[in-house]
C-alpha positions in Angstrom: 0.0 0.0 0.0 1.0 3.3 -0.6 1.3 5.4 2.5 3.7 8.1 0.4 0.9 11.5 0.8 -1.1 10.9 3.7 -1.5 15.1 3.8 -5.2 14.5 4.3 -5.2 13.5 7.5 -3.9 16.8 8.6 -6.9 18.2 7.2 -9.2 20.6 8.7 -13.2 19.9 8.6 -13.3 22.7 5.8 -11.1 20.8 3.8 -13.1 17.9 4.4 -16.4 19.5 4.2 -15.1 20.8 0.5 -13.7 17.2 -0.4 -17.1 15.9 0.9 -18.5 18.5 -1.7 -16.3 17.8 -4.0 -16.8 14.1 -5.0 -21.2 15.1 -5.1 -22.1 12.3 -2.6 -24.0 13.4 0.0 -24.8 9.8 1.7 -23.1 8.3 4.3 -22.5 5.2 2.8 -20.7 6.5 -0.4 -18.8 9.0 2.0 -17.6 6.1 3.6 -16.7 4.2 0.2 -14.5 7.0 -0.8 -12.7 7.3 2.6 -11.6 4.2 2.4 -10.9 4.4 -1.4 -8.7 7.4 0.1 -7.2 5.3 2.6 -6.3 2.7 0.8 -8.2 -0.1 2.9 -11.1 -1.9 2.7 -14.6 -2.3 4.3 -14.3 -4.4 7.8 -17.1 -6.6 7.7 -19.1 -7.1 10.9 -19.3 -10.7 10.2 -15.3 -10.8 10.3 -14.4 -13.7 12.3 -11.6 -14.1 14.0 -10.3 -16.6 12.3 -9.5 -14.6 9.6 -6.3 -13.4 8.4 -5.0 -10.5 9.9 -6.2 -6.7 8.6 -4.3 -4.7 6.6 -1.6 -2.6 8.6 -3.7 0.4 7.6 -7.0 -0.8 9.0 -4.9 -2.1 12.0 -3.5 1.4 12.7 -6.9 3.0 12.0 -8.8 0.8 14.8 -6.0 1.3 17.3 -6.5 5.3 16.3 -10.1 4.9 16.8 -9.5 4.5 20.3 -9.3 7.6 23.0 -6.3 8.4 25.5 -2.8 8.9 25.8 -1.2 6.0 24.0 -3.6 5.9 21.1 -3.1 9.7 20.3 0.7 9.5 20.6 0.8 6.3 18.3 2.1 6.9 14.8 1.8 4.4 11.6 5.7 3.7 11.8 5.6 3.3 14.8 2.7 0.4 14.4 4.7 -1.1 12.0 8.1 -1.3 14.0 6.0 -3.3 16.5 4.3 -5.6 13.9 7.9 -6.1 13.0 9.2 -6.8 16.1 
């Protein structure tokens, strides 16, 4: 995956709002679609089971962001993947 420009995470919500604009979908659902298409990842599937291989390191990092306090804020993608790797 390509990880080279991730600029639009640093983006403010009227930079989103105008992207949002931008692409003409005003539904959730195809918002969502083209987040992830921006992303890079795909769709986790409620019926995922854990069985399954592993997610992506993107969707990995983005769950683990997801989460609120200290360590998830401080926690960057390299730093993710230096622990995968270790």
């Amino acid at each position: 995956m390509d990880t080279g420009n991730m600029d639009f995470l640093k983006w403010t919500s009227e930079e989103v709002a105008r992207w949002i604009e931008s692409i003409g979908f005003p539904q959730y659902k195809a918002i969502s679609a083209r987040v992830r298409e921006l992303l890079g990842i795909t769709e986790a599937l409620w019926s995922r089971s854990i069985a399954d291989p592993p997610r992506d390191n993107m969707g990995l990092f983005l769950e683990m962001k997801s989460r609120t306090g200290v360590k998830s804020d401080q926690l960057t993608y390299q730093q993710l993947l230096d622990d995968i790797c270790h």
